[in-house]
DOGUVEX-19816 format. One line per field, with one value per residue (C-alpha): x, y, z; residue in one letter. Coordinates in Angstrom, 1 decimal, m for minus. Each point is the difference from the previous one (the first is absolute). Layout:
<pts>
c1: [X/...]
c2: [Y/...]
c3: [Z/...]
residuo: [A/...]
</pts>
This chain:
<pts>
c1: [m13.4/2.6/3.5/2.9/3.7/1.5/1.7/0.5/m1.3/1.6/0.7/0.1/m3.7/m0.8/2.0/m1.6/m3.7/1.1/1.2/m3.5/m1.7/1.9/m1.2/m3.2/0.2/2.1/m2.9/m0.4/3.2/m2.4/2.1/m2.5/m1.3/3.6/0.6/m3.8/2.2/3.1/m1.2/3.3/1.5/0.8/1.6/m3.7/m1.7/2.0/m0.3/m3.7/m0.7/1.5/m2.0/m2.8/m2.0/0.0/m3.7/m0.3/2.9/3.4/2.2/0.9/2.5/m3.5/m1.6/2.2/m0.7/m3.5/2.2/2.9/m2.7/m1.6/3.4/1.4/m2.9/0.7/3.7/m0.7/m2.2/2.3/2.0/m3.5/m1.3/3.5/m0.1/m3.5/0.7/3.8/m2.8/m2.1/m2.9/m2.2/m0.8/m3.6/1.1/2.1/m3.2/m2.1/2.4/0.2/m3.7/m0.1/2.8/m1.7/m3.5/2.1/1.9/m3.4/m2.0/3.0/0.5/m4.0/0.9/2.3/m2.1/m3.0/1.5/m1.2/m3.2/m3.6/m0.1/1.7/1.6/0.2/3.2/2.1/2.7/2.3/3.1/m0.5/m3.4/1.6/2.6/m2.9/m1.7/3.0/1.6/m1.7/0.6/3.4/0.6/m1.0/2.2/2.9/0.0/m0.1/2.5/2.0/m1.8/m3.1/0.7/1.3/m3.0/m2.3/1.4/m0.6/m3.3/m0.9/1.8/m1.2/m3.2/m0.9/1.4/m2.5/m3.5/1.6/0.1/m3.4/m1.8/m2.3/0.1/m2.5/0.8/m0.1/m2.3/2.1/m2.0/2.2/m2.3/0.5/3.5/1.6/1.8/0.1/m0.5/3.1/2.5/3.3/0.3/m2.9/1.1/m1.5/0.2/0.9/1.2/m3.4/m0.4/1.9/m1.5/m0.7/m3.3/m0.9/1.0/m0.6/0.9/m1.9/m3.1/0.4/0.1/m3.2/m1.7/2.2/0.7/m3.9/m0.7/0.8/m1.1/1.0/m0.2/m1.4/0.8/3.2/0.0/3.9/3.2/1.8/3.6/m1.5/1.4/m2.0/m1.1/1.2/3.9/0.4/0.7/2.6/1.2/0.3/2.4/2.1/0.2/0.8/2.9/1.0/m0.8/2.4/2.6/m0.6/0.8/3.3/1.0/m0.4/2.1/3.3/2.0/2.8/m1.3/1.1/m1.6/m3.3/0.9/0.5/m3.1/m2.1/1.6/m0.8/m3.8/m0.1/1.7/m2.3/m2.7/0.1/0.4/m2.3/m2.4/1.2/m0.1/m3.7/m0.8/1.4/m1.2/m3.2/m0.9/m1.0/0.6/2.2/m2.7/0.4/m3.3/m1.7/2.9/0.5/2.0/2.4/0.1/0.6/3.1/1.4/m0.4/1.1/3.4/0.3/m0.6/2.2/2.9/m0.6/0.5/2.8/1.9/m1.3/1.0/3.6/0.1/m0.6/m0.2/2.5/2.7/m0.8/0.3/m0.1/m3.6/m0.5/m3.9/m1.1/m2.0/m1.6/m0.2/m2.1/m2.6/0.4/0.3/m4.0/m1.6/m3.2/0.3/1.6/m3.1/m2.5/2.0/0.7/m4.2/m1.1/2.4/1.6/m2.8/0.4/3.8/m0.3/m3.0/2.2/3.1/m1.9/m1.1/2.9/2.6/m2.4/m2.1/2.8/2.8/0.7/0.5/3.9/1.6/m3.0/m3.2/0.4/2.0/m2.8/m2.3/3.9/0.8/m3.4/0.4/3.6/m1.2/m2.8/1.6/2.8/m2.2/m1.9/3.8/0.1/m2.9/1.3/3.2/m1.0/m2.2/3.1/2.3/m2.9/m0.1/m3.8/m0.9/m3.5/m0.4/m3.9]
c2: [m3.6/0.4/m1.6/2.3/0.3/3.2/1.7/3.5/0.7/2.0/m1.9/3.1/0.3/m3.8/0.2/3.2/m1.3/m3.1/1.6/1.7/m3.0/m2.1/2.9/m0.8/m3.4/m0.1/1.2/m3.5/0.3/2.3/1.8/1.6/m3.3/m0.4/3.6/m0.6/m2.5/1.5/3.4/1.1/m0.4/3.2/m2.6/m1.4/3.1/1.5/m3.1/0.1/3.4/0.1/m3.4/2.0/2.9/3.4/0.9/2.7/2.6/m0.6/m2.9/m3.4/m2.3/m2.4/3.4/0.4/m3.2/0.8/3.3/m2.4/m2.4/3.0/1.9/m3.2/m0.3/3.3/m0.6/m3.5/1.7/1.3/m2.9/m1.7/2.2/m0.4/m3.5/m0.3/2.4/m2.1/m2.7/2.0/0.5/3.1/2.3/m1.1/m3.2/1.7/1.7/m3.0/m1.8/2.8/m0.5/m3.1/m0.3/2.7/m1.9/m2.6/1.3/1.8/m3.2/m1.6/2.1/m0.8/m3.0/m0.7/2.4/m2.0/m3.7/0.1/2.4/m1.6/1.5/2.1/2.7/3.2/1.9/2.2/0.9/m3.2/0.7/m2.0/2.1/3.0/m0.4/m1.8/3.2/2.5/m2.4/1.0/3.7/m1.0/m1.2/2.6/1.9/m1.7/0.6/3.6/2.8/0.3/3.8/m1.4/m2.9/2.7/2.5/m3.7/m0.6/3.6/0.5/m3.5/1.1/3.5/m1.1/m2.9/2.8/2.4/m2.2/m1.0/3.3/0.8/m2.2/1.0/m2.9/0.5/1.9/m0.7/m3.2/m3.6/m2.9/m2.9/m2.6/1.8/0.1/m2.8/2.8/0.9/3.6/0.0/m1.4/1.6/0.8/2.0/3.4/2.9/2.9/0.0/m3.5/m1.2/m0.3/m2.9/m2.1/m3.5/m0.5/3.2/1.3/m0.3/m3.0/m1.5/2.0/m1.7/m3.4/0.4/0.9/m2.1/m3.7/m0.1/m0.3/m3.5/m3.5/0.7/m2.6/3.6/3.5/1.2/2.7/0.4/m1.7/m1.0/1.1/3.0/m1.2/1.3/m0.6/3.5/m0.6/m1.9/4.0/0.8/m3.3/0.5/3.0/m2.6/m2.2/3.4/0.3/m3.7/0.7/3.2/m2.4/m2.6/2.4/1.2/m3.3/m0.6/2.7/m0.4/1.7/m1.3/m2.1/2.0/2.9/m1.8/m1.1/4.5/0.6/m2.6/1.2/3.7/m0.9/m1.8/2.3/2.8/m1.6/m1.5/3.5/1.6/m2.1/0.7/3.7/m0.5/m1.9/2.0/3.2/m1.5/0.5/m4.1/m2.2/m3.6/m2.7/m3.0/m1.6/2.6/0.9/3.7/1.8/0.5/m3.5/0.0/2.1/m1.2/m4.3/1.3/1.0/m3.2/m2.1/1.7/m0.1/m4.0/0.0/1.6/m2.5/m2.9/1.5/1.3/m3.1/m3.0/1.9/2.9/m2.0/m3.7/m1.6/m3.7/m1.1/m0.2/1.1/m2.9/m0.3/2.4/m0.1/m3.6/2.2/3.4/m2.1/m1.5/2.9/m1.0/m3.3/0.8/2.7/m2.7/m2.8/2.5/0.5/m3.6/m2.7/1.0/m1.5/m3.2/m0.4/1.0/m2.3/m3.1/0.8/m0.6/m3.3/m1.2/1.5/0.0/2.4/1.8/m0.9/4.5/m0.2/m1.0/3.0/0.7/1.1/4.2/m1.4/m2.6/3.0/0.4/m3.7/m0.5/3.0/m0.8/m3.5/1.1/3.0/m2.6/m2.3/2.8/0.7/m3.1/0.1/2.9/m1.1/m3.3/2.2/2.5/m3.1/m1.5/3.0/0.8/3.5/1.3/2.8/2.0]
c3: [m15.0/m2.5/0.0/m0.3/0.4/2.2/m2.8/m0.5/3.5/2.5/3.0/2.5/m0.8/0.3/3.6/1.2/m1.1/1.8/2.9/0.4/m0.6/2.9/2.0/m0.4/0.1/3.0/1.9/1.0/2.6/2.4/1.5/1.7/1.6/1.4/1.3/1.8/1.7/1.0/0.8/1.3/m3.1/m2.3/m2.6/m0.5/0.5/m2.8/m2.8/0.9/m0.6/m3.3/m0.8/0.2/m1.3/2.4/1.0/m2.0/m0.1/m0.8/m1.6/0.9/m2.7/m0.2/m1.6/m2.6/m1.4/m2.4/m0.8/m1.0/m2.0/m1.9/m0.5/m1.7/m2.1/m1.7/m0.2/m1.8/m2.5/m2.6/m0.4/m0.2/m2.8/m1.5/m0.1/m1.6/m3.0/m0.7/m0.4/m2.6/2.7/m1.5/2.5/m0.3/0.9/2.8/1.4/0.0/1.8/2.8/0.1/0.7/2.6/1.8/0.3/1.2/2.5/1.3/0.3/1.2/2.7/0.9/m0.4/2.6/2.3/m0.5/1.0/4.1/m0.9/m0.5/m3.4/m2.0/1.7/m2.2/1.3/m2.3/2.5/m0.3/m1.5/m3.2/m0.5/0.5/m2.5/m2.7/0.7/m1.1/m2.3/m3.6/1.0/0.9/m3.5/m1.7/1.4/m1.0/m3.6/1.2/0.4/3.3/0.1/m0.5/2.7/2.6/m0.8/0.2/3.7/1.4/m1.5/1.8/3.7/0.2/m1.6/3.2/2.3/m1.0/0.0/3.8/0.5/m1.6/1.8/2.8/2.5/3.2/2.7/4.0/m1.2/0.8/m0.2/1.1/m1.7/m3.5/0.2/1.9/1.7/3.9/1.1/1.6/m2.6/0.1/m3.6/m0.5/m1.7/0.5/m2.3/m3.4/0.2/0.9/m3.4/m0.1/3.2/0.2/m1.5/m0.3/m3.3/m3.5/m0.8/3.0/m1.0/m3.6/1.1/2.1/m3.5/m2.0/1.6/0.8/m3.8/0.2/1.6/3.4/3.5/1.6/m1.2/0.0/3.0/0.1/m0.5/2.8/m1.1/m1.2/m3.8/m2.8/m3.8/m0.9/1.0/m3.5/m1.1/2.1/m0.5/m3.7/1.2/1.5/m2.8/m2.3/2.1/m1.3/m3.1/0.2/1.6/m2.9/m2.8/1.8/0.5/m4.0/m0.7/m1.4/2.6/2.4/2.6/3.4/m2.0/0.4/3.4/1.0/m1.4/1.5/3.8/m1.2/m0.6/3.2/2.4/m2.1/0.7/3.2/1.4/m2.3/1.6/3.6/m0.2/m1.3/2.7/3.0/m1.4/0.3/m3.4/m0.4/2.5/m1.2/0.0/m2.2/1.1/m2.5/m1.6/0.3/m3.0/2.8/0.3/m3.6/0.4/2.7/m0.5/m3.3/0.9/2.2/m3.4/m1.7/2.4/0.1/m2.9/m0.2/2.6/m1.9/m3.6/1.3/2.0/m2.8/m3.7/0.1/2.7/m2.1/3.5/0.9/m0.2/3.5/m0.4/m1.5/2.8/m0.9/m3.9/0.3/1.9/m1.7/m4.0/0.9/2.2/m1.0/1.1/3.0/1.3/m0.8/1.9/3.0/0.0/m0.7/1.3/3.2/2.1/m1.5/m0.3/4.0/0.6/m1.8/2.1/3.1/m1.3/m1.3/3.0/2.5/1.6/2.5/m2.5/m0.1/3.7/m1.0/1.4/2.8/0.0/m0.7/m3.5/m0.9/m2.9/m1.4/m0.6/m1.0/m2.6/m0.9/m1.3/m1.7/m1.5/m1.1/m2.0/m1.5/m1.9/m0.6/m1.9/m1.9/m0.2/m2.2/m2.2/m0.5/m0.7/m3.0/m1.3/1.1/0.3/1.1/m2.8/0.1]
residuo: [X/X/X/X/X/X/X/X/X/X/X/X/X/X/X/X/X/X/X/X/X/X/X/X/X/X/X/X/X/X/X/X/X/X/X/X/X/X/X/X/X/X/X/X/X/X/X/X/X/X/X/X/X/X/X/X/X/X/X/X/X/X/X/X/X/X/X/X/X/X/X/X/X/X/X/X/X/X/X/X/X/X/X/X/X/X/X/X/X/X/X/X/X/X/X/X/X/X/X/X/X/X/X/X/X/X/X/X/X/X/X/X/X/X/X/X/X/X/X/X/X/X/X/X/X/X/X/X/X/X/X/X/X/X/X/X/X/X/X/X/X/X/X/X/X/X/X/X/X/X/X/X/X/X/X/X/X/X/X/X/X/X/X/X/X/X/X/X/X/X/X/X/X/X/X/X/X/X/X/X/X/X/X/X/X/X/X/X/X/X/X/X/X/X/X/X/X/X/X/X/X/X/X/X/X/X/X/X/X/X/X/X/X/X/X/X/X/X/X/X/X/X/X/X/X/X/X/X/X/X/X/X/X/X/X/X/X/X/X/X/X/X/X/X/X/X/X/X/X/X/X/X/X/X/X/X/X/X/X/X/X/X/X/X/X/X/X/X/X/X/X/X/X/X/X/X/X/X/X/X/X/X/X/X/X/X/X/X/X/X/X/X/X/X/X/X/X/X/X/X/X/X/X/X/X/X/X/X/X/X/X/X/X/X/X/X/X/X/X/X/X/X/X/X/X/X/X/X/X/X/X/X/X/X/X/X/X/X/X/X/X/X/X/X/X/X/X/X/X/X/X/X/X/X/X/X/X/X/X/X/X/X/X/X/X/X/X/X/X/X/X/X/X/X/X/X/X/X/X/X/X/X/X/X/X/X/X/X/X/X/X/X/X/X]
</pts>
């Protein structure tokens, strides 16, 4: 834990990391709960679809959240390698560092995964593993050339595409009890897509070998998500994009310049990633994180940014995203909190307000009030660490 003051920061990335991170942490509103209750409503149908992840194909704003995380993580980087040498850091020094912050944010993320198992629970596809996986590569890279970084990010897409691709998965066997999967699920692909099904593919394959090396409750048969170790690769492809976005946005050039570029990229790669998809090329599933995933979450990031960079640092608006720059300033803090202390900031309300005190505005509201609340004091939590100066740094 390091003190620190907000200097020399951009506050369109502070916002937009913010903004993601109330997304996740505004999971506690469930939406879905309420629609459940007011089936008739398409209001609440459409707030709890996009507070959710889609079953496998497609996009929802709740799956562009680990993009956003990742993507900011490479944008953040060259001002963080800046930072460090202005202080006379080595890049020895630099590279231990890295090390260090990516074992942490590996056992972190097991961490947090572990706290309602009966022992440790060995996953790899939490979002904080994940990016502690790609995180040393991702360094590397950035004390490299943008050619190199470029070259880097298509050797790593068409690279995943290919062993995908490669792989021979079985053929008119399905054994429901290996893969968590009905015969009859509607997004079974047949064809070349089949390459990419829900636990039937590479990366599934490699966690049946891989996640049964360690201390397990009872072997690891299949994930129920169908997440996967293996998506930290793709995902370092995400957080090359960042890094790509980070270097522009160091750049001495005119603002709205910046801003062009960033909606060029996006637009480029949103339907990059389209075409790919509906040509049936690789189908868009974030859950294993297909290179066309890559491309087209990708463009999504960079278009947020965009908004919040026009928005805040290029317009020098009002700060009316404060909000969001006490969540987005301690993002560490604020995924731990969201994982942790909900339970017990809801349990306390029910003690203290009494036990139907969210019935206020009728039963069907009463998971909103609750979450409302909750999701209020966990800001409030933030919001005393932002105003002492406290920052969660790994």
């Amino acid at each position: 834990m390091k003190n620190q003051t907000l200097t020399n920061r951009l506050a369109s990335i502070d916002a937009y990391r913010g903004f993601v991170m109330l997304l996740m942490m505004a999971e506690v509103l469930n939406f879905g709960k309420v629609s459940k209750t007011l089936p008739n409503s398409g209001f609440w149908q459409f707030l709890a679809y996009h507070q959710d992840h889609v079953d496998w194909v497609g996009c929802s704003l709740h799956d562009l959240i680990q993009p956003s995380f990742s993507f900011l993580v490479g944008v953040a980087l060259p001002f963080s390698i800046a930072s460090r040498q202005a202080k006379g850091d080595s890049f020895q020094a630099l590279l231990i560092h890295t090390l260090k912050r990516s074992l942490i944010l590996i056992f972190l993320g097991i961490f947090l995964r572990s706290m309602h198992a009966q022992q440790t629970y060995f996953t790899f596809e939490d979002t904080l593993t994940q990016i502690g996986l790609g995180y040393t590569f991702l360094f590397l890279l950035g004390f490299r050339s943008m050619k190199v970084i470029l070259i880097s990010f298509a050797v790593i897409l068409v690279g995943y595409f290919t062993a995908f691709a490669l792989y021979t998965f079985p053929q008119g066997v399905f054994d429901e009890t290996q893969t968590g999967i009905k015969q009859d699920w509607v997004h079974h692909a047949t064809g070349f897509a089949a390459h990419w099904n829900k636990n039937n593919n590479l990366a599934w394959a490699f966690d049946r070998w891989f996640l049964n090396l360690f201390p397990r409750e009872k072997p690891f048969l299949y994930n129920g998500g169908g997440y996967a170790t293996l998506s930290f690769i793709p995902t370092l492809g995400t957080m090359i994009l960042g890094l790509i976005a980070g270097h522009e946005l160091k750049n001495n050039t005119l603002a709205m310049d910046k801003v062009k570029r960033f909606v060029l990229w996006g637009v480029g790669l949103t339907v990059a990633g389209s075409i790919v998809h509906y040509l049936g090329i690789c189908p868009n599933v974030k859950r294993i994180w297909t290179p066309t995933w890559v491309l087209f979450s990708g463009g999504w990031c960079f278009l947020f940014l965009a908004f919040f960079y026009w928005f805040i640092d290029a317009r020098k608006t009002q700060k009316w995203y404060f909000v969001l720059t006490v969540i987005g300033a301690n993002s560490i803090a604020a995924y731990v909190i969201a994982h942790t202390i909900d339970s017990f900031i809801g349990s306390s309300l029910k003690i203290h307000l009494g036990q139907n005190y969210a019935e206020l505005f009728g039963a069907a509201y009463t998971p909103l009030v609750h979450g409302f609340l909750t999701l209020f004091f966990e800001w409030l939590i933030l919001y005393w660490l932002y105003k002492r100066q406290i920052f969660i740094k790994i």
